[in-house]
C-alpha positions in Angstrom: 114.3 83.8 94.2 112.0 86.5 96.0 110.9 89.6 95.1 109.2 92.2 97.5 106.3 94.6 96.8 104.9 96.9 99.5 101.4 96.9 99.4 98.4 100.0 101.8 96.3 98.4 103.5 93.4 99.2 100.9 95.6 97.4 98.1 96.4 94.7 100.1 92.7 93.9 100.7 91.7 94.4 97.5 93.9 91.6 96.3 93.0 89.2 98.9 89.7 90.2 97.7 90.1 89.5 94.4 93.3 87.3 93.9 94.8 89.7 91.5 95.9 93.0 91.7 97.8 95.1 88.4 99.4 97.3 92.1 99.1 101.1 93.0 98.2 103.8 90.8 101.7 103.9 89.9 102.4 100.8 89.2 98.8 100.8 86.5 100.4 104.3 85.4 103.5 102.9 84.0 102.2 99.9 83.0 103.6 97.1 85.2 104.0 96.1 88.8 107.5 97.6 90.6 109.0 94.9 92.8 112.5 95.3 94.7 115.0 92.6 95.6 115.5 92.1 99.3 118.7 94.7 99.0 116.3 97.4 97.5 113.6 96.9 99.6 114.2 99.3 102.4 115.1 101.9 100.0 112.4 101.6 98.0 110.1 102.0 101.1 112.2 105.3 102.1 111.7 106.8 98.7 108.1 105.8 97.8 106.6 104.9 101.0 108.4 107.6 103.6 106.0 107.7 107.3 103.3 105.5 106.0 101.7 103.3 108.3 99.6 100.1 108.0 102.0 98.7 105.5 102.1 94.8 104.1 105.0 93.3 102.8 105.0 90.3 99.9 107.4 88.3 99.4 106.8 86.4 96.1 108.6 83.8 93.5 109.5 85.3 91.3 110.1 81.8 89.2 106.4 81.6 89.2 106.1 84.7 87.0 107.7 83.1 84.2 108.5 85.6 81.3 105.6 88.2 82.2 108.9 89.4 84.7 111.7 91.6 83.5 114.7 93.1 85.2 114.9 96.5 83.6 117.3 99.2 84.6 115.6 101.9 87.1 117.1 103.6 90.3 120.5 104.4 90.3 121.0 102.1 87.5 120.3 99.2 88.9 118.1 96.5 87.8 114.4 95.8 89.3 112.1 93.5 88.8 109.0 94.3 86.8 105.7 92.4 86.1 104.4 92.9 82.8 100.6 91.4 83.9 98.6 91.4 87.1 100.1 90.0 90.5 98.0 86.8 91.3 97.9 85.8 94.7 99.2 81.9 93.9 102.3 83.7 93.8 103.0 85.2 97.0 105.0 82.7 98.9 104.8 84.6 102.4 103.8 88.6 103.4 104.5 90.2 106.6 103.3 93.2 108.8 105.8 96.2 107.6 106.0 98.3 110.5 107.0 102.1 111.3 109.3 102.2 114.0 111.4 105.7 115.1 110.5 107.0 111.0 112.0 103.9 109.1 110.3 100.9 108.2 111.8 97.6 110.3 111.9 95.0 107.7 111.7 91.3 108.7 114.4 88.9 109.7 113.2 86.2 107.0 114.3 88.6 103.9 118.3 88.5 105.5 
C-alpha cells in the first residue's frame, strides 16, 4: 500500500541530501511524520498546504515501514498514517511534481 507526504522544496532537498528526513516542523513538533492515504491527500494539501508552490509529492510503502507506522485517529475521525522514526529515502517508491493550478493542487493520475 502507499502513503503520501507533501514535501517544500527546501525539505525535499534536504532529504535527498541526507536520505532521511523526521518531516516539517510540524511533523518534529508532534513527534512523527503525517502521511495521507491517496483519498486524504488533496485535502490534506488544501488544509495545510493552501497556495503553496514548488511542492513534491511522495508516494512511499508503507509495508517498508514495518511497525515504526501507525494509523491513529486524526481529521474528521478518520485514520492517518503516522511514522514514529525518520522517513528514509529507501522507502519512497516514486515522487512527483505537485503543481498549483487555478488555487488547488492537481494531483497525479498514478495515485487513482
Amino acid at each position: 500500500m502507499l502513503i503520501y507526504k507533501i514535501f517544500r522544496a527546501e525539505e525535499w532537498a534536504a532529504l535527498q541530501a541526507q536520505g532521511e528526513t523526521r518531516g516539517a516542523p510540524i511533523d518534529v513538533a508532534d513527534g512523527f511524520v503525517h502521511f495521507s492515504t491517496a483519498e486524504q491527500a488533496a485535502e490534506t494539501a488544501a488544509k495545510h498546504f493552501a497556495g503553496a508552490e514548488n511542492l513534491t509529492l511522495v508516494a512511499c510503502d508503507a509495508q517498508k515501514m514495518g511497525d515504526d507506522l501507525k494509523w491513529e485517529v486524526s481529521r474528521g475521525g478518520a485514520e492517518f498514517p503516522h511514522l514514529y522514526r525518520p522517513l528514509r529515502l529507501s522507502e519512497i517508491a516514486w515522487t512527483a511534481p505537485l503543481p498549483l493550478q487555478a488555487g488547488a493542487h492537481r494531483f497525479p493520475e498514478a495515485m487513482a
